[in-house]
N, C-alpha and C positions, 0 to 999 in steps of 0.2 A: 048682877052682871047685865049687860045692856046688849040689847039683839043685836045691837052692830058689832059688839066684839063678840056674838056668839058666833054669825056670821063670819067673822074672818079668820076664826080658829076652825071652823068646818072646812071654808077653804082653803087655810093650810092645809090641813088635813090629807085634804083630795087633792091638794098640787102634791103630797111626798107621796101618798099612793099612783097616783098618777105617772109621777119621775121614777118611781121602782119599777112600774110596770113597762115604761118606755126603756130604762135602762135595760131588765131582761132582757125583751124585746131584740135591742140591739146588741148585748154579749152573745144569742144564742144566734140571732144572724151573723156575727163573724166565726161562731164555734162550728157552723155549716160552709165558710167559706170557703171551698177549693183548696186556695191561695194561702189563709191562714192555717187551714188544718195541716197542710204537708208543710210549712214551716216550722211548724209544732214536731210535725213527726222528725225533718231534718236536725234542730236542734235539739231533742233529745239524742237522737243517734249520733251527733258530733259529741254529745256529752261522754255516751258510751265508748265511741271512739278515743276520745282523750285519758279513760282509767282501765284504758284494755279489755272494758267487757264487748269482747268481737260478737259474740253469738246475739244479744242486746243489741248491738247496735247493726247489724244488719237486717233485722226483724222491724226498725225504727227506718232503716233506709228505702225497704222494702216498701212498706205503707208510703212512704211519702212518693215513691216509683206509682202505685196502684194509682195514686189520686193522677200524677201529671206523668205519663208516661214519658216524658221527653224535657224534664227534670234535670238537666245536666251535674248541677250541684250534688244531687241526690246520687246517680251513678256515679261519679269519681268520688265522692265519699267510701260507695258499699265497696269500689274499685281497691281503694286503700284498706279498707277492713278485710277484705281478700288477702292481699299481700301480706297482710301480718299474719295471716294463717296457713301460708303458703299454696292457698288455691290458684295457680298460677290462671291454669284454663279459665275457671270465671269470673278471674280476675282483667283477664284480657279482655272477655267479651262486656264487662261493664266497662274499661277503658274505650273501646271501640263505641259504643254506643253513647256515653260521655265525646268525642270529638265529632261524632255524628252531629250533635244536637250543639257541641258548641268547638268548632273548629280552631278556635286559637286558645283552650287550653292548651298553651305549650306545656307544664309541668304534665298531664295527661298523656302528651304526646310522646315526653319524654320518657314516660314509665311503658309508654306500648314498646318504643324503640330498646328499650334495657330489656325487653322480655322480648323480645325476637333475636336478639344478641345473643340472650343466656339459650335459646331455644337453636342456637345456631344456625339460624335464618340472616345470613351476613349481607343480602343483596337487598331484604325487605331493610334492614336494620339501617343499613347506609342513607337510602331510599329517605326515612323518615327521618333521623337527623338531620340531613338536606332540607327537607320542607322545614324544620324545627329553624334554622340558619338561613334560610332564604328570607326569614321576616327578622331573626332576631339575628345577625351575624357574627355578634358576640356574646354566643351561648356558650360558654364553656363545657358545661355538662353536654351538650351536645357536638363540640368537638370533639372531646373523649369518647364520646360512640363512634366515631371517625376513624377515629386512633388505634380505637380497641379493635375495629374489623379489619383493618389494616395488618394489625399486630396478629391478629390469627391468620390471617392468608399468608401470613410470611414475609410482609415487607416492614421489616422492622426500621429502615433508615427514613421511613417515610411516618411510621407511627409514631417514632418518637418527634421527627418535627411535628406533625399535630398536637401531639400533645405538651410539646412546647410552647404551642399557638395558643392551648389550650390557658394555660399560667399567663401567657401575653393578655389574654381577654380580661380574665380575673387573679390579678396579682395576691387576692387573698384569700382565693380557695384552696381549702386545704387538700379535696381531694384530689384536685387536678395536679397537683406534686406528689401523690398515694399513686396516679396513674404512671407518670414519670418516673417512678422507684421502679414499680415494677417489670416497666422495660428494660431499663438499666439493670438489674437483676441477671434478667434472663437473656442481657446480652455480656451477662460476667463481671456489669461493671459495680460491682458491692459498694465501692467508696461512694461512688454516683448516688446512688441507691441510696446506702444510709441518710446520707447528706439530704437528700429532697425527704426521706423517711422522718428525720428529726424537723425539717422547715414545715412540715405538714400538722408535728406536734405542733412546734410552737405557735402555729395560728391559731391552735385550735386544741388547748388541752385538756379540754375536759370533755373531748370526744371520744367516745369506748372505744369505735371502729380505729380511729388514728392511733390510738395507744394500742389497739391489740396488732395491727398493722406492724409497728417499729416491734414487738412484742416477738410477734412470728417470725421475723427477718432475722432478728437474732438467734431467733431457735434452730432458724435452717442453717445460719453458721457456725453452729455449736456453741455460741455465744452463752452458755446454761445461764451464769449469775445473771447477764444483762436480761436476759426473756425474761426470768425469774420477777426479776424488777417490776417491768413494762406489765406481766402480767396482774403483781400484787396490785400496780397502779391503778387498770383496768377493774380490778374487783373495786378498790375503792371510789372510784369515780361512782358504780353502780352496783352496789353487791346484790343485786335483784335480776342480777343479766345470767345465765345460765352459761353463755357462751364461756367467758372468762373464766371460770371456776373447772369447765371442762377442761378445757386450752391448757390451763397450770397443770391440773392432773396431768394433762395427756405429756407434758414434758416432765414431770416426777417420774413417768413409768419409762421414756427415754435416756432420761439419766441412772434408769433401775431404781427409783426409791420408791417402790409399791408401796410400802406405809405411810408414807407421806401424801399418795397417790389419793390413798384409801380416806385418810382425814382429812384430806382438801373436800372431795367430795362427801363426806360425814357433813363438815360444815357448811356446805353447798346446802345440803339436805335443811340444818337447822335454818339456815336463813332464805331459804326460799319456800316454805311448808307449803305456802299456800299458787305453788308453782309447780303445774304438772312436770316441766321440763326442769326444773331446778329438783321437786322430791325422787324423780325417777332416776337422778344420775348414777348415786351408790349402787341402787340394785342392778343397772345396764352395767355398769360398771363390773361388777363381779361375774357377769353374761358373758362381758368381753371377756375374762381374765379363768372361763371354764370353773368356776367357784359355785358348783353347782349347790351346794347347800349353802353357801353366806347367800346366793342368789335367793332359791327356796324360802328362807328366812326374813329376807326383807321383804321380797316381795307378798309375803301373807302378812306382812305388818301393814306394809302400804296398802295391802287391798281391803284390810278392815276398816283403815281410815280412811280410805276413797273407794269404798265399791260401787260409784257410779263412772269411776272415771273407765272407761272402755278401753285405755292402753293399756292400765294397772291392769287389769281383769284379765286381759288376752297374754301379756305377757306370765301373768303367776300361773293360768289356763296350760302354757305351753310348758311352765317347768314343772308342773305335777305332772303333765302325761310325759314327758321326757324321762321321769323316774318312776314312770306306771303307775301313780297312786293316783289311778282311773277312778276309784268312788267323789274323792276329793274334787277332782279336775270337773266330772261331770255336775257337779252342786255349782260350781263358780260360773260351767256355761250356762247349765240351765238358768240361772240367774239372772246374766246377761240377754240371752234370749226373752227373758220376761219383761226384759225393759225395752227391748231393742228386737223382735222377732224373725229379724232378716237383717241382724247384723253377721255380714259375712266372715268376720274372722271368728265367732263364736259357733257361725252354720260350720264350718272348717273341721276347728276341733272336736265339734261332734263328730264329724264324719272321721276324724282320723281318732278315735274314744273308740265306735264301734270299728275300724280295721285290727285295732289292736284285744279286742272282745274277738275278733276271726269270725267278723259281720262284715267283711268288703262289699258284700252287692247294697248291702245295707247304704254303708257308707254313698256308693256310688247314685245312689238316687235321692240323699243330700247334696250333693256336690255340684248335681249340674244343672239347678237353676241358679245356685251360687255361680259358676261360671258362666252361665247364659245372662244374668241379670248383671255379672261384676267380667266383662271378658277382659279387662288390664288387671285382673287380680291374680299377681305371678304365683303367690303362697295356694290360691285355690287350683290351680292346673296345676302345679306340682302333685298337689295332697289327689286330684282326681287322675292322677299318671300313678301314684302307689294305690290306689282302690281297685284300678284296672291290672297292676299287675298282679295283685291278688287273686284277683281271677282269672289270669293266664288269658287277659286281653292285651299282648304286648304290642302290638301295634296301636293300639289307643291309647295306651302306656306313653309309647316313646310321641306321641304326636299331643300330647297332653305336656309332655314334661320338655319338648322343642319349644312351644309357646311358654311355657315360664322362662324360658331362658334364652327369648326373644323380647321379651318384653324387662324381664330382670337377668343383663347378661353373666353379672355376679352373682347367681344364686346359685352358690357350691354344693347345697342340697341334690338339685336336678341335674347339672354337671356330673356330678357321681353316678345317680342312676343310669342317665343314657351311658356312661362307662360301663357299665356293670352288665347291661342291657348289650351291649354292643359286646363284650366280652362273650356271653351267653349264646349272641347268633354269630360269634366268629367275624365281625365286622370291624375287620382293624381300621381303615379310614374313619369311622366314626367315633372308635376308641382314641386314635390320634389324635383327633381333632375335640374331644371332650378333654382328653388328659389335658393339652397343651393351654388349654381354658383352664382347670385346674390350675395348674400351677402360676399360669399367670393372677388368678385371683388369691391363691393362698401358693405364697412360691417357698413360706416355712413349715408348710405340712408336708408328712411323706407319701402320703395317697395318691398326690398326682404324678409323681414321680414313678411308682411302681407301676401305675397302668398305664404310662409312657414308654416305662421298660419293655412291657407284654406286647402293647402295638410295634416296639420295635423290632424283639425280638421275632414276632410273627413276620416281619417285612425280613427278616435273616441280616439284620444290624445288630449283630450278639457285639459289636464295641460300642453301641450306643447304647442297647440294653442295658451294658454293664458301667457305664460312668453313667447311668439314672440310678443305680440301686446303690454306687458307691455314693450319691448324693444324698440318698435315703439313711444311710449309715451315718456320714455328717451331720445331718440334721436334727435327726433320731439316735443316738449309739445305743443308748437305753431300753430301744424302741426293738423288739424282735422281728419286724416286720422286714426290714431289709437285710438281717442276715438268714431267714427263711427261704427270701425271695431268690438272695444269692446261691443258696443254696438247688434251689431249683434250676438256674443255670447254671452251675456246675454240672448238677445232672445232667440235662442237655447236651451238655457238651461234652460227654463221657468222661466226667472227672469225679470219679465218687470218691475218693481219697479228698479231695479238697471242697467236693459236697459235702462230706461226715464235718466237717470241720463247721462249717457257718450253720448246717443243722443242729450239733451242739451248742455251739454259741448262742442261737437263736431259745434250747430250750435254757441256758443257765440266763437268761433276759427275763422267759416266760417259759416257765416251768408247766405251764398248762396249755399251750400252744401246739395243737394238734395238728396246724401245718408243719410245723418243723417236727415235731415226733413222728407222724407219718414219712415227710421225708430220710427222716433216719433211719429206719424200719426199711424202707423201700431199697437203699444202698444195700444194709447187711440182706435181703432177698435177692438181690441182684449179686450179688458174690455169693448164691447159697449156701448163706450161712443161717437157717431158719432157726435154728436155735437160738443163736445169740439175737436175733431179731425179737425173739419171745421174751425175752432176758430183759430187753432193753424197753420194752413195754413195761413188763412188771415192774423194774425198778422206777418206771413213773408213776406207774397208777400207786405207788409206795409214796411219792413223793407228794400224788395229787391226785388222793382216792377217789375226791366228788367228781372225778371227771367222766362224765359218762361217755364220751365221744371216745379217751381211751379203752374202755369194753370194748364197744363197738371194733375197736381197732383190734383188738386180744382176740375175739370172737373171731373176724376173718384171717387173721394170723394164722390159730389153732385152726380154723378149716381149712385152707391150703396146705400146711403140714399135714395134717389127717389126709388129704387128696395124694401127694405129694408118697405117702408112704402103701396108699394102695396100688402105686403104679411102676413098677420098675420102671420103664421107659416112657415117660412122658412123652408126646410129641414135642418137636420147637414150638406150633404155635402155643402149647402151652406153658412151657416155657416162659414164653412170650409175657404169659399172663397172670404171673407173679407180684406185680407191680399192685399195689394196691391204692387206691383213690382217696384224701383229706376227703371227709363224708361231713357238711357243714347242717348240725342241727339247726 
């Protein structure tokens, strides 16, 4: 071999070492680059944003924020990963700092203006759709914001022309004929309605939203086959969507077909497995429908196959201590706490684990960095308003359980209490005003009806009293609660002949009802007839031996007779105080 070709193979050599080292070289300066790193980090997190993993790809939006603070791409990315999570709040303020940094994101603009709408901010809403149409004047989606604020202050002849205006701008948007139905709707005009209902399909039919849309309209007109339809169509377009599958159900259980109800959502179940919101429907499902053990049941199936998922956990958490199998319940929180140590709905159930152990101070000194660290968490002030009355702190009680039901005005929980609460200190305005909450939240339960009856009766409206407890008898006949209750107004109103009456009825309802056996007992005392008072115990505690509260009853019975027989001449006031008291263990 001759030195000159040894020579030019050496030099090769060191020119490809040479070119590898230059090339590192410059891979590892762009892998430092600002510029390309947060790009990196942006397109990973749109990746994760396109197959739903939100928690991924906010973590990927995050890093690309750290490198350039003022990233625009990068906020209305994490902006949209928000919204599918429904973090409304920080989903705003990454919208907000997105048109900071680039002001004619109109799409940006327009999702700040849809969440001050939904936020019922009508004058910020208008305001920004205005700026969205001052540059683009044929923005349809932002006509419809136009529309829509119109349409809530009440001028409906002006919101349906915008949103006429709306369809003039883009003759092929489908929603802006979804916006037009619904005015028409709710100005009565159904044919209207349907009509732009179906023209919104047909632009656009393989959109879930448009089909469940025609789907619901049908259902609010009793329209069962047609919803039926619109519905099946909706699962097929997307059998991954939760919504649809709910929606079907939820119109099986309005046409009464719970089994159908029940296997829509079974199938929900198998085809969405790997879907918190699609596996958790059955179990919610049987939540709503008081199924306290089909409940029980699944939800220990679902928490063995997801005992990371924290909804699964907290809801199986709340129907073991609902049926006191407190050893059980406290294994699932402590659990959750091991993972999550100052997750507040698991800090909760501890505390209400030990109220039910008859540890409330206990309880109460879990409770209130959970509400100091979590103050809009309505389930934690409720749960810290029963710790407190535990311990005969009713004024922290009721100022604990105001705040849940200021911040969650449906929460029928706390509603009850301040009734009960308000009964206890003789505060009928408060009763009034809790019942009529009641009822407006649950208008087919009888509990709010009966402590409407007691604030009215306290105000000396014994006819309004009494068409609340006949409401209670309508809705309940089963239910002994409102002919007990009548029964007590009868009393009141010196009608013991027609008290004995709904007092019996009340115990052939509920033979172990110890309001209505006390009031029956209390009639035959009042006609002294203590004999047959004693008569009519025994023959319950015959009927319904375990009832300990009936002793209790026998016991003061047999002592006022025994008193009764040492005294020829009673005074009146004693008399008087023959009346004995329903004594609630």
């Amino acid at each position: 071999m001759s030195s000159d070709m040894r020579t030019f193979r050496i030099s090769s050599r060191t020119t490809i070492v040479w070119s590898l080292a230059v090339s590192a070289v410059l891979l590892t300066g762009c892998s430092r680059d600002p510029q390309v790193l947060k790009k990196r980090h942006y397109d990973k997190a749109m990746s994760y944003l396109q197959h739903a993993k939100y928690r991924e790809a906010d973590i990927e939006f995050y890093n690309a924020i750290q490198i350039d603070p003022k990233y625009a791409e990068a906020h209305y990315g994490l902006a949209q990963s928000l919204l599918k999570q429904n973090d409304w709040m920080h989903a705003y303020q990454e919208l907000m700092r997105t048109v900071e940094f680039a002001p004619t994101n109109w799409n940006a603009q327009l999702d700040i203006a849809n969440l001050l709408l939904a936020a019922h901010k009508l004058p910020d809403a208008r305001d920004r759709a205005e700026i969205i149409l001052k540059d683009n004047p044929n923005n349809a989606a932002a006509e419809v914001i136009v529309s829509n604020v119109d349409a809530i202050q009440g001028d409906a002849a002006k919101s349906l022309a915008e949103a006429q205006k709306a369809i003039e701008m883009a003759p092929t948007r489908s929603a802006s004929y979804l916006n037009v139905a619904i005015i028409q709707e709710h100005a009565k005009d159904f044919a209207g309605a349907e009509q732009n209902l179906k023209k919104a399909f047909e632009l656009d039919p393989k959109n879930v939203a448009t089909t469940l849309a025609l789907a619901e309209f049908y259902e609010r007109q009793k329209r069962w086959p047609d919803a039926e339809q619109q519905f099946q169509a909706a699962i097929a377009l997307d059998p991954k969507k939760p919504v649809s599958r709910a929606t079907l159900a939820q119109l099986y259980l309005i046409e009464g077909k719970k089994d159908a109800a029940e296997q829509s959502l079974r199938d929900a179940k198998s085809a969405m497995g790997d879907n918190p919101a699609g596996y958790r429907l059955l179990g919610d499902f049987y939540v709503s429908q008081g199924q306290a053990d089909k409940a029980l049941t699944e939800f220990a199936s679902l928490y063995s196959e997801h005992p990371k998922d924290s909804g699964v956990a907290n809801t199986y958490s709340e129907l073991l201590i609902s049926q006191n199998k407190l050893d059980d319940a406290t294994k699932v929180v402590d659990a959750t706490l091991k993972n999550s140590p100052s997750d507040p709905g698991a800090l909760t159930f501890r505390a209400e684990i030990l109220e039910r152990q008859g540890k409330p101070q206990d309880a109460v000194h879990i409770l209130e960095p959970v509400v100091k660290n979590n103050p809009d968490n309505a389930v934690a002030h409720y749960q810290m308003g029963v710790a407190y009355a535990a311990v005969a702190n009713y004024g922290q009680a009721a100022s604990e359980w105001d705040a849940a039901v200021h911040l969650r005005p449906n929460m029928l929980e706390a509603r009850r209490a301040l009734a009960i609460l308000a009964m206890r200190k003789n505060d009928t305005p408060t009763l009034l005003q809790s019942s009529e909450a009641m009822i407006k939240i649950a208008p087919r339960m009888p509990e709010g009806y009966v402590f409407h009856a007691r604030a009215l009766f306290a105000q000396g409206n014994q006819a309004g009293a009494e068409a609340d407890l006949k409401k209670v008898i309508e809705i309940a006949p089963q239910n002994a609660t409102g002919y007990a209750q009548m029964g007590e107004l009868r009393t009141a109103q010196k009608r013991p002949d027609d008290a004995a009456k709904f007092y019996a009825q009340a115990l052939e309802r509920d033979p172990s009802s110890a309001e209505a056996l006390t009031g029956l007992v209390n009639v035959s005392l009042g006609r002294k007839e203590p004999a047959k008072a004693l008569k009519i115990i025994q023959d319950q505690i015959a009927r319904v031996p375990a009832n300990s509260r009936f002793y209790v009853l026998l016991g003061e019975v047999e002592l006022k007779n025994q008193t009764r027989r040492r005294r020829r001449k009673p005074s009146r006031r004693r008399q008087r105080s023959t009346r004995i008291t329903c004594r609630h263990s």
